[in-house]
C-alpha positions in Angstrom: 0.0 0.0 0.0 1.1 3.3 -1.1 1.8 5.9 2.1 0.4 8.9 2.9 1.4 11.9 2.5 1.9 13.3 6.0 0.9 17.3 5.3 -0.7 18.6 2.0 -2.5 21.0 1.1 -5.2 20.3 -1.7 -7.5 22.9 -3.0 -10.5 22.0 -0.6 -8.1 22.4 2.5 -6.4 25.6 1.7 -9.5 27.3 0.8 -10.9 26.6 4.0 -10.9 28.9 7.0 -12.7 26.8 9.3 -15.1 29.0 12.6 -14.6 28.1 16.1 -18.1 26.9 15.7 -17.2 24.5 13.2 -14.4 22.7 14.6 -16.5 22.3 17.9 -19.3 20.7 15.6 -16.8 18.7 13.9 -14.9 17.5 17.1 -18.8 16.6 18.9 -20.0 14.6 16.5 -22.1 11.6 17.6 -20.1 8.6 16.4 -22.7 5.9 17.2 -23.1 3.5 14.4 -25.6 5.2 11.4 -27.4 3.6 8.6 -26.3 4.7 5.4 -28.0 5.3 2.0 -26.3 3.2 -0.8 -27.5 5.9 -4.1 -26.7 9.1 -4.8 -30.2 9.7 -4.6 -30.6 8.7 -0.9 -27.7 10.7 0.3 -29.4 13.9 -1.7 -32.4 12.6 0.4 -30.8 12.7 3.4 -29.5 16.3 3.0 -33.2 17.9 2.2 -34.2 15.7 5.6 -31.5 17.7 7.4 -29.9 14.4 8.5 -26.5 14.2 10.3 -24.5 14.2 7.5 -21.5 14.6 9.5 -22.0 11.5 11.5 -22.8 9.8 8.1 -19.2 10.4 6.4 -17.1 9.6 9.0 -19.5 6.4 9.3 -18.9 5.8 5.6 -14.9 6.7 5.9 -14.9 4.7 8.9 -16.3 1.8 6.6 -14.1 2.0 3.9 -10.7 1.6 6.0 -12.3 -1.4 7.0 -12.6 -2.2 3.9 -8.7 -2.3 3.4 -8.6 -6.2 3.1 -10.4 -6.7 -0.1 -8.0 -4.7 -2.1 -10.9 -2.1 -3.4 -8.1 0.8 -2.3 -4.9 2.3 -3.1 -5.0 5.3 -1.1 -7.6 6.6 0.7 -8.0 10.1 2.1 -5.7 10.6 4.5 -7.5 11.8 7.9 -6.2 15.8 7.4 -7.7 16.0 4.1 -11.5 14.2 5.4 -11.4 16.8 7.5 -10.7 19.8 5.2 -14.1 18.3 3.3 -16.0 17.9 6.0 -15.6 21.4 7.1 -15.6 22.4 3.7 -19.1 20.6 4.1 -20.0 22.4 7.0 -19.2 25.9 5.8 -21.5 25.2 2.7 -24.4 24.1 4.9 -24.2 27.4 6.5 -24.7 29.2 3.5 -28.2 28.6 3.6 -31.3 26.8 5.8 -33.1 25.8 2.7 -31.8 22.5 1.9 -33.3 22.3 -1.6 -32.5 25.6 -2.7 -28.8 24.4 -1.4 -28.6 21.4 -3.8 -29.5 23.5 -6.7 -26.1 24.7 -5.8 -24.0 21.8 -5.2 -26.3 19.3 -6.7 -23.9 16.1 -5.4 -23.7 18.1 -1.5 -22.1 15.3 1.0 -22.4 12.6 -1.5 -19.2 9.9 -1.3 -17.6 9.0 -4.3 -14.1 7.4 -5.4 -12.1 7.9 -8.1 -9.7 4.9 -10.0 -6.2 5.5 -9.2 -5.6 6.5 -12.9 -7.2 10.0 -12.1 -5.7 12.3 -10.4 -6.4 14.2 -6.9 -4.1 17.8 -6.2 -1.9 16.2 -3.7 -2.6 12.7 -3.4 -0.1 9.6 -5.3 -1.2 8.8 -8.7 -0.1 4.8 -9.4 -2.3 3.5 -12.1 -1.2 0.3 -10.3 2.3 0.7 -10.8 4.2 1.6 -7.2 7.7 2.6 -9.9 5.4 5.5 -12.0 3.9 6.8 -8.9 3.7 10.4 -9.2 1.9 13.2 -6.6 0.4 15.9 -9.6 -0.5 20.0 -8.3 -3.8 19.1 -9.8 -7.0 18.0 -9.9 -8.4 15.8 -13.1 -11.0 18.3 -14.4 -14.2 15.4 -13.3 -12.5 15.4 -9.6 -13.2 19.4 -9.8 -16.8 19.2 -11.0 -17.6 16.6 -8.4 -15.9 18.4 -5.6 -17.8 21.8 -6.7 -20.8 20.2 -6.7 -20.5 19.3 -2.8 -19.4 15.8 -3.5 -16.7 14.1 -0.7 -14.1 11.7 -1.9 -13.3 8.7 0.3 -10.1 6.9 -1.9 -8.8 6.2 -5.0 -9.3 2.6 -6.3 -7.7 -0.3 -7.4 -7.6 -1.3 -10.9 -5.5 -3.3 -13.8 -2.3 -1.9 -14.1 -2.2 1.2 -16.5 -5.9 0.4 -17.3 -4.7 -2.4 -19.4 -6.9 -5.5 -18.7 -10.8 -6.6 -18.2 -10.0 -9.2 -15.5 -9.4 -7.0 -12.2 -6.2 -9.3 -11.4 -3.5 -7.1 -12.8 -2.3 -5.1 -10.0 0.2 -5.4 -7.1 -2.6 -3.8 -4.8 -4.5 -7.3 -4.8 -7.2 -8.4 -7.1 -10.8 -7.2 -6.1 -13.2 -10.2 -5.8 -16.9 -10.0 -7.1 -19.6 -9.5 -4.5 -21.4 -12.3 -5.3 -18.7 -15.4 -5.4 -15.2 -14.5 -3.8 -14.3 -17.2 -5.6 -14.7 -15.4 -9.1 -13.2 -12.1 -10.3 -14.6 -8.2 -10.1 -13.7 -7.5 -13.8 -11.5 -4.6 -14.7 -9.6 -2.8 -15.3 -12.0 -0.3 -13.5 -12.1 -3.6 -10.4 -11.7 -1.2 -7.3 -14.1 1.0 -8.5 -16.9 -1.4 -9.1 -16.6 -3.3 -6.0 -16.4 0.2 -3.6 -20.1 0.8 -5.1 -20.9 -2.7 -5.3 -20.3 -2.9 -1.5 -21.8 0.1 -1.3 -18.6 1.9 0.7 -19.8 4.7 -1.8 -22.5 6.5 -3.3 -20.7 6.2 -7.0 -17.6 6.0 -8.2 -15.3 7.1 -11.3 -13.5 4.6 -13.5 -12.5 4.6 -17.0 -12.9 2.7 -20.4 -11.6 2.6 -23.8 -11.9 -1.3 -24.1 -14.9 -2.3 -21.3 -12.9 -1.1 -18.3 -15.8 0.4 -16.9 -18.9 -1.5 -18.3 -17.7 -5.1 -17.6 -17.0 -4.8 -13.8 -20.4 -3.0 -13.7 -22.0 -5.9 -15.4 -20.1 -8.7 -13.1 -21.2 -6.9 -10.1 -24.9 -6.1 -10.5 -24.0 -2.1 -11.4 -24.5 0.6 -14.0 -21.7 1.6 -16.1 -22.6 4.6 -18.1 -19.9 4.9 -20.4 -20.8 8.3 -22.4 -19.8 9.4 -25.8 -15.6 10.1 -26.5 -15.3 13.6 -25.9 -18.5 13.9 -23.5 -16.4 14.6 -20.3 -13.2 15.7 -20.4 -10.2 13.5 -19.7 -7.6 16.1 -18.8 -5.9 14.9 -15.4 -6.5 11.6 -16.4 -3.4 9.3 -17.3 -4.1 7.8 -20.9 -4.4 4.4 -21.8 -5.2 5.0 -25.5 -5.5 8.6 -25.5 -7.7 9.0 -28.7 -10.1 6.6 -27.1 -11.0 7.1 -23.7 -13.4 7.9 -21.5 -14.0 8.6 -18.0 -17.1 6.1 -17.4 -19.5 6.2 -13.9 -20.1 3.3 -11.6 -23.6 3.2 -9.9 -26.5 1.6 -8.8 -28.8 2.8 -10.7 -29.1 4.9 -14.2 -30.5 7.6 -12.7 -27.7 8.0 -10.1 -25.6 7.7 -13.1 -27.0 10.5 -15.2 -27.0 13.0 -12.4 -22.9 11.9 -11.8 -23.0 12.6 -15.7 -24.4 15.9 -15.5 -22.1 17.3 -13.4 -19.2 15.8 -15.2 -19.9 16.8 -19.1 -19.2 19.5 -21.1 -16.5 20.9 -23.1 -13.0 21.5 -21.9 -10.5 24.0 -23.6 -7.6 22.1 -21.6 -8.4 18.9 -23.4 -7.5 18.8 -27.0 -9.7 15.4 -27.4 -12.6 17.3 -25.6 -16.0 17.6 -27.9 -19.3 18.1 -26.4 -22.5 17.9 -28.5 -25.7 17.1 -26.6 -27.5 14.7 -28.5 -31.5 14.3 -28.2 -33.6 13.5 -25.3 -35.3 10.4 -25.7 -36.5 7.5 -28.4 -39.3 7.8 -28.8 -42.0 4.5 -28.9 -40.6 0.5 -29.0 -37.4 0.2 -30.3 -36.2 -1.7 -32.9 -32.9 -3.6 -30.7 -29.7 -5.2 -32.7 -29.0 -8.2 -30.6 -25.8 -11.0 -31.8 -26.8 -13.4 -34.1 -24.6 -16.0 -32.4 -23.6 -14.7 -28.7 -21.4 -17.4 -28.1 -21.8 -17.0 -24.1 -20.4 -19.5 -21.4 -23.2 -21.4 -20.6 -21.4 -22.6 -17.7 -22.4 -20.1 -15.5 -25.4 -19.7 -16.4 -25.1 -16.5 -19.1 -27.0 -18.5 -22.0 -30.2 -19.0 -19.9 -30.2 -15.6 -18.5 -29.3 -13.9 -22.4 -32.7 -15.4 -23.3 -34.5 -14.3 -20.0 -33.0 -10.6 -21.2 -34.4 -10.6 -24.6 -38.0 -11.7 -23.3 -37.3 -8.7 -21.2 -37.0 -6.7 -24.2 -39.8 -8.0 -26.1 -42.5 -7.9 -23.0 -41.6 -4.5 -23.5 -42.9 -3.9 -27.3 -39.5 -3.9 -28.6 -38.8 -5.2 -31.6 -35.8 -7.7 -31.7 -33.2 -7.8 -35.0 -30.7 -10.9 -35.2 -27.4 -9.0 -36.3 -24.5 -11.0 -37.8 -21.5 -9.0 -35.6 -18.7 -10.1 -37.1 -17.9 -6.7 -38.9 -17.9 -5.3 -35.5 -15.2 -8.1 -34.1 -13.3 -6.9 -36.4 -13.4 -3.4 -35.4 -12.5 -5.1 -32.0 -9.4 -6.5 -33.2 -7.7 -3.2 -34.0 -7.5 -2.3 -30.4 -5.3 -5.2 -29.4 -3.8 -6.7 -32.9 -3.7 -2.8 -34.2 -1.6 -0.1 -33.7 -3.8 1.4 -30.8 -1.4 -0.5 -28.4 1.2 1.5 -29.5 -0.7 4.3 -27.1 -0.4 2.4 -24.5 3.6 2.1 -24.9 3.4 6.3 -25.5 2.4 6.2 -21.9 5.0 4.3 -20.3 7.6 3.8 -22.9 10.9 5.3 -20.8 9.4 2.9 -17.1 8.9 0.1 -20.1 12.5 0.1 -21.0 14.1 1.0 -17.8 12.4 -1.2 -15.6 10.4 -3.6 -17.1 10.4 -6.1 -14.3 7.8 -3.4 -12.4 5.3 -4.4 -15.0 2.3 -7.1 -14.6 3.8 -10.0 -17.1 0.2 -9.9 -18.5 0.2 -6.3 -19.0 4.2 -5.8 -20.1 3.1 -8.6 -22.8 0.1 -6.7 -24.2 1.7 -3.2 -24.3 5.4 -5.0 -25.2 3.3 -5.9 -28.9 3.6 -1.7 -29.9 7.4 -2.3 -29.8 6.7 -4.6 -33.6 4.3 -1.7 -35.0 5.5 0.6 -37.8 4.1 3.6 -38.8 2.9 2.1 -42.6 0.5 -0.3 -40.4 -0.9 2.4 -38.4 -1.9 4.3 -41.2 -2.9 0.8 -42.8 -5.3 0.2 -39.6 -6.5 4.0 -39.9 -7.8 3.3 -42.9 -9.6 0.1 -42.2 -11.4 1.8 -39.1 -12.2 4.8 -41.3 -14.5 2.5 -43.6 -15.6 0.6 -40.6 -16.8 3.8 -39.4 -18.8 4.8 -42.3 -20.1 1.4 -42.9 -21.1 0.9 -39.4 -23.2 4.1 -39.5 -25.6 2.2 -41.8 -26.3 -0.1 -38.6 -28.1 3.0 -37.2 -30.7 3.3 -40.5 -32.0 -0.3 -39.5 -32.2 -0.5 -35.4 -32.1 2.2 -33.1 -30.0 0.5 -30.4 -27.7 -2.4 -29.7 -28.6 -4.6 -27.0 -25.2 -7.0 -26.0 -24.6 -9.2 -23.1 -22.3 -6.9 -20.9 -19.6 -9.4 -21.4 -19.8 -13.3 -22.5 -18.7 -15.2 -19.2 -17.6 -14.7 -15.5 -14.3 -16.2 -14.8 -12.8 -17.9 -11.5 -9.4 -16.5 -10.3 -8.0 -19.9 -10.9 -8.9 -20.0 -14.9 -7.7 -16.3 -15.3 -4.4 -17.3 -14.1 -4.6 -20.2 -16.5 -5.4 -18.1 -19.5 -4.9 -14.6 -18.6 -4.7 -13.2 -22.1 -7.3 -15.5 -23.7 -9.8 -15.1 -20.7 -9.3 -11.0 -21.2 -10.2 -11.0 -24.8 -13.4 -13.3 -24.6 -14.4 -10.5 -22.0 -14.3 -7.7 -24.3 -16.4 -9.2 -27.0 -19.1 -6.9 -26.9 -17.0 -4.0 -25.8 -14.2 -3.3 -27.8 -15.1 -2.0 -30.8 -17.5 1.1 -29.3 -14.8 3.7 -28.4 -13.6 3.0 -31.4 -16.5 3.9 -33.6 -17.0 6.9 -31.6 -20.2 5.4 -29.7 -21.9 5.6 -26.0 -23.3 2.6 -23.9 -24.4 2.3 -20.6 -24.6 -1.4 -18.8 -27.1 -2.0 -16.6 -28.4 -5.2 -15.0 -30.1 -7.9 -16.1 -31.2 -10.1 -13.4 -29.2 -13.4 -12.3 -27.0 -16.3 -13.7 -26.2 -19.7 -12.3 -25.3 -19.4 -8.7 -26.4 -15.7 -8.1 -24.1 -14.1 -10.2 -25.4 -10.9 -11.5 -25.9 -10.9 -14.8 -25.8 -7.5 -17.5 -26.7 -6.2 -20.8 -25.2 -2.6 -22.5 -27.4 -0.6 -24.8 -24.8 0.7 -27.3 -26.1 3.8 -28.8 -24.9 6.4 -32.0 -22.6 9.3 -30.7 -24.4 12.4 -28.0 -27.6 9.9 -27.7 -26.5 9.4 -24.1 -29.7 10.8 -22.5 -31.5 8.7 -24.8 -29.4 5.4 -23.4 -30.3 6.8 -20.2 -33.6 6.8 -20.6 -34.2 3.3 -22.3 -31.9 1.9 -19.5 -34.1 3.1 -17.2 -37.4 2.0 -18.6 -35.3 -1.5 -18.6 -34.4 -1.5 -14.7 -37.8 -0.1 -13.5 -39.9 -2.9 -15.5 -37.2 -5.5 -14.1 -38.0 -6.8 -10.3 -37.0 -4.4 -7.6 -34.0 -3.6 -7.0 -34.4 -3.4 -2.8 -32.7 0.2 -3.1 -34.0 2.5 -0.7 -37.1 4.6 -2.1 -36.2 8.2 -3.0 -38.6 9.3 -5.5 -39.2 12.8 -3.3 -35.7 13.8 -4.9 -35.2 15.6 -8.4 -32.0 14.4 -9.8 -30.5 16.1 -13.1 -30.4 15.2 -16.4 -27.4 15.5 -19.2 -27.4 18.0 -21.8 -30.4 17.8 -24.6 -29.9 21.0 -26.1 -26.7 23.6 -27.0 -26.2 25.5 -24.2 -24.2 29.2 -23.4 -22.2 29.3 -20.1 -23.0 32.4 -18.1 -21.6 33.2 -15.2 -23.8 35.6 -12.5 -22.5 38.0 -10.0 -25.4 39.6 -8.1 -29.0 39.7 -8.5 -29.4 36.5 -10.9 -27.4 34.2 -8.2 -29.7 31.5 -6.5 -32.3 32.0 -4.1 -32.1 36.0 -5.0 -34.2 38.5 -6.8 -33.8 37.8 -10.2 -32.9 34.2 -10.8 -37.1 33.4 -12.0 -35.3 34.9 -15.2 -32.9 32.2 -15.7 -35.0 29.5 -14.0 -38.0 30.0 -16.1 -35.6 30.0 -19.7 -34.9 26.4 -18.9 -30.7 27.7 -17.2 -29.0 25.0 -15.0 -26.6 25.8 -12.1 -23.3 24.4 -13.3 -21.6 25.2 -10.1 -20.4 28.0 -7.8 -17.1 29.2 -7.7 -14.8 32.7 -8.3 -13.2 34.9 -10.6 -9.5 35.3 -10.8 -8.5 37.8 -8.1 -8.1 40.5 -10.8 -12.0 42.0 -9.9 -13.9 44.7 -7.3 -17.2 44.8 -7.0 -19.5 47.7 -6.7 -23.2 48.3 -5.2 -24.7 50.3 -8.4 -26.7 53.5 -6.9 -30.1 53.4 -7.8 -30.9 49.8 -8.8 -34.7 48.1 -8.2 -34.0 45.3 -7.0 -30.3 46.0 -6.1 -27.3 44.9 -8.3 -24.2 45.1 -8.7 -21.2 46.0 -11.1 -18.0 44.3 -11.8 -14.8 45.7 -12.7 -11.8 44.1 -14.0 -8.7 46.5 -12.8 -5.0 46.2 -13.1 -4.0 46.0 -9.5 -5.6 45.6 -6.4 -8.1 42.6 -7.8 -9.9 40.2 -5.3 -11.6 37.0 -6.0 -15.5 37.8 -6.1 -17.8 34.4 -5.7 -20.2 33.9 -9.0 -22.5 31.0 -10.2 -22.0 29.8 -13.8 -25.1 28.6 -15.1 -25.9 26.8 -18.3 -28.6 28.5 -20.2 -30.2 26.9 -23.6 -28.9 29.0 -26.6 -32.8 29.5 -27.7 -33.3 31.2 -24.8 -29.7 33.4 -25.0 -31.4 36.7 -26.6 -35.1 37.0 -24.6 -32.7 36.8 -21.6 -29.8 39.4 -22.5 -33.0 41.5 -23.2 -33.6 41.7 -19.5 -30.3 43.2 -18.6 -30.6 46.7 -18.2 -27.3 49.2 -18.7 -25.0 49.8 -17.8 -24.5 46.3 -17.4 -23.4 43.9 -20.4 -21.8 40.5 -21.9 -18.3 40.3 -21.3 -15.7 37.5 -20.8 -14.5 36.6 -16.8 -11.2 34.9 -16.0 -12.2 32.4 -13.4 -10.0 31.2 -10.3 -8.8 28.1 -12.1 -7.8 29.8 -15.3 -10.4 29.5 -17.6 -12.8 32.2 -19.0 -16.4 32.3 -19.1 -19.2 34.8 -20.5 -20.2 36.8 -17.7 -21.8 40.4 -16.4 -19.6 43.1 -16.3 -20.5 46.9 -16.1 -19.1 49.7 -17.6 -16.8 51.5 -15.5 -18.0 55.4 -16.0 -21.2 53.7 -14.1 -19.0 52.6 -10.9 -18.4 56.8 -10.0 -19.3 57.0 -6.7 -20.8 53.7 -6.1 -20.0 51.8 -3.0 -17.3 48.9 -3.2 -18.2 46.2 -1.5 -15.2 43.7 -2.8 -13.9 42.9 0.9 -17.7 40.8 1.5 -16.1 38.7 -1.7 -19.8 38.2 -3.3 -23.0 39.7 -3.8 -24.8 37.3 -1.6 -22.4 38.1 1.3 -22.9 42.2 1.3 -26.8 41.4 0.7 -26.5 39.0 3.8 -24.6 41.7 5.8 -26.7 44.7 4.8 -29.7 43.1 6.3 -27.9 41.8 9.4 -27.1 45.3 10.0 -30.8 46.6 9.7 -31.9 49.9 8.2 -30.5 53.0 9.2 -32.5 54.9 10.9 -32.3 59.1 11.0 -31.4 60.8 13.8 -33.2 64.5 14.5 -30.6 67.0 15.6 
């Protein structure tokens, strides 16, 4: 197990300036034993109940040290960093006593995730697996960001196959995760850790990856959703590549829902990425569906996957859809680039100086797979480019005759024992029905599918065109909802988001339009979404304009003498863009903001002859706080001479 660091300082610690109050709170809490919710959905549940959530986290860090033995972790949060989120946590539940109106603003608040050890946390060991590449990075992957904006707590990174590079779970000096259901069997991988933290519910969701199946195959050997969303959906910056060009940072849940909200708060475009591309796709299919199954699945009968394959596709016809027997071998052969092809020769970018320096730190398994780039020449890469291109363009003809793929997650669930017998041959049976998607630029989400011989779970994947994510979401969840129940607690009282439909204009607000004040009906009745909350760069003051029903401010970028002033960047549908600029009134207009992290955003900002004589109010750092101030101070009353 990798150590600890003993002292850093990650974003979430250094930016917090806990109260007296707070550390009392935090030092008092009641550490009796606490039931916890297993969704994302119940821990949302708990925080509009005004539930101990407190109590609940360390309960749920508490669990997962204990959970130390089954190789799930690499590194978990080390106590001084739990504690920075938890007042972090604390200060946020301050901000306001309406719980709902507070999870428009941190729509994942107090919610325990994980992230595979592949992705990186500002401060905390990156390993993919491999003690020899550890590496500590200044940063936070852009999804660990989102999450912890939203509100979301991290308990630990996870275990997974070395450098992403498997579909077993067993490639890794951290132990090999087992599945839930049969210790005897393995969690599937390379995404293992991840799956089996949610699996054993020590989290709400979790974060893996996958170019080849990494994240929908554990999902599907352990009963879980793997949403696994279009190449270019969510950014991958902060993220260590496998195959750079192909991958995607995938969600581990227990159901789609939980999975879609996770989503939401993960997508969109990302300037720092240079394989980021965002385009929402539509909303739903509408009516039965016309499913692509296999023509021949060839599944291990063994364990009971045959039986259960044909209980799956009465599934799909008791509900009206239409079923059409596919012969997939094109798509195998799309598989076979990933492995046989030039792809691998990503893998060896990667790690290419640790490859030939030390090669004996590698997994034999995984040192033979990525050792194959070293015979690739350039002439076959380009010969392989052009045999995906026109399996791309022929493969978009699949899409004029069904509207969806429906695959068995993956075609058998291995013992430890027959890995280790076969642990190449065993890996690419796995990826049968998941190999060939990144590739063709497509989404999928696994979800389950009931049970197999012995109680294993058992899973399917709809495998949908590029941007129709929401509309796998949606079919996924018709699927689980008319399947038996799924003894998840009941949570229908909360709203959870949706991904993207529509093009959509970031905005970031200052004053008036924030949440909860004045004039946010404007943005709420257009359709806008809170993104998250954050801050400009410190290069801003902010002024009370003189005059203004209901009161707003003005923002002034200056040279010198710049603070950071706290903003809310909503996401507001481009239809509704113009009747909404309409509203603003000058001297105020459209303008770009540098924000704390170094990007730039449209935002408000006022024009400066307006600012003559109006009161700065940049030392409250916000709107909401010289609002909140103002009326703790009362009105001032006249005094007669």
């Amino acid at each position: 197990m990798s150590k600890s660091p003993s002292a850093i300082n990650t974003p979430a610690a250094s930016a917090v300036q806990p109260a007296p109050a707070e550390v009392s709170r935090l030092e008092h809490v009641d550490t009796a034993p606490v039931a916890l919710p297993r969704t994302v959905a119940g821990w949302l549940q708990a925080v509009r109940q005004g539930q101990d959530l407190l109590a609940m986290l360390l309960a749920a860090h508490e669990a997962a040290r204990a959970a130390q033995p089954l190789a799930v972790w690499i590194h978990l949060c080390p106590p001084m960093q739990f504690q920075a989120q938890l007042m972090t946590l604390l200060q946020r539940l301050g901000q306001q006593a309406d719980r709902e109106a507070l999870l428009q603003t941190y729509p994942l608040l107090g919610v325990p995730f994980a992230v595979k050890d592949n992705i990186d946390i500002a401060g905390q060991p990156t390993t993919a697996a491999c003690p020899a590449f550890a590496h500590t990075p200044d940063d936070s992957a852009t999804v660990v960001h989102k999450l912890q904006q939203a509100g979301a707590i991290w308990l630990g990174k996870t275990n997974l196959d070395q450098f992403a590079t498997g579909l077993v779970g067993t490639r890794s000096p951290y132990g090999a995760p087992a599945c839930l259901a049969d210790p005897t069997r393995i969690s599937g991988g390379s995404s293992s850790g991840s799956a089996v933290a949610v699996a054993r519910s020590l989290v709400a969701f979790a974060l893996g990856t996958d170019t080849a199946g990494s994240g929908r195959v554990p999902a599907g050997l352990n009963g879980l959703v793997g949403l696994k969303p279009t190449p270019g959906r969510v950014s991958n910056r902060g993220v260590l590549p496998a195959c750079r060009t192909l991958d995607c940072v995938s969600v581990l849940a227990h159901t789609v829902d939980d999975a879609a909200h996770v989503l939401a708060v993960i997508e969109g475009a990302d300037p720092s990425d240079d394989y980021s591309h965002f385009s929402p796709g539509p909303a739903a299919a509408t009516g039965p569906l016309r499913l692509g199954v296999p023509l021949a699945p060839d599944l291990d009968a063994g364990v009971g996957y045959t039986t259960a394959w044909q209980a799956a596709l009465l599934h799909a016809r008791d509900q009206g859809h239409t079923l059409v027997e596919m012969d997939f071998a094109p798509l195998d052969e799309v598989a076979a680039l990933l492995y046989d092809g030039p792809w691998v020769a990503e893998r060896h970018a990667v790690v290419e100086e640790l490859l030939t320096q030390q090669p004996q730190v590698f997994d034999s398994a995984v040192r033979q797979v990525i050792g194959h780039a070293k015979g690739m020449t350039a002439t076959q890469t380009f010969q392989a480019q052009y045999r995906l291109r026109t399996a791309q363009s022929r493969s978009a003809a699949i899409w004029q005759t069904v509207d969806a793929l429906l695959v068995p997650t993956t075609t058998t669930h291995p013992r430890f024992d027959e890995v280790a017998a076969d642990p190449l041959g065993v890996n690419a049976r796995m990826g049968r029905y998941t190999n060939f998607v990144n590739l063709l630029g497509w989404c999928a989400l696994a979800v389950p599918a009931g049970q197999a011989a012995h109680g294993l779970p058992f899973g399917v994947t709809f495998i949908g065109p590029a941007n129709h994510d929401v509309a796998l979401a949606g079919l996924g969840r018709d699927w689980v909802n008319a399947w038996a129940a799924s003894g998840l607690e009941s949570t229908s009282a909360v709203t959870l988001r949706t991904p993207a439909t529509q093009a959509c204009l970031s905005l970031a607000v200052v004053g008036a339009h924030l949440s909860g004040l004045p004039l946010n009906g404007q943005l709420l009745e257009r359709g806008a979404r809170l993104l998250r909350a954050t801050t400009t760069a410190p290069e801003y003051r902010l002024f009370a304009l003189p005059g203004t029903q209901p009161p707003k401010p003005g923002l002034l970028r200056v040279a010198e003498g710049g603070v950071a002033i706290a903003l809310e960047i909503w996401s507001v549908p481009m239809a509704q863009v113009g009747s909404f600029l309409a509203l603003i009134p000058p001297p105020l207009g459209l303008g770009s903001l540098h924000l704390a992290d170094g990007s730039t955003v449209h935002g408000f900002i006022c024009e400066s002859h307006a600012l003559a004589g109006a009161l700065d109010v940049s030392h409250h750092g916000g709107w909401r706080n010289y609002v909140a101030a103002k009326a703790a101070a009362g009105p001032v009353i006249p005094v007669s001479p």
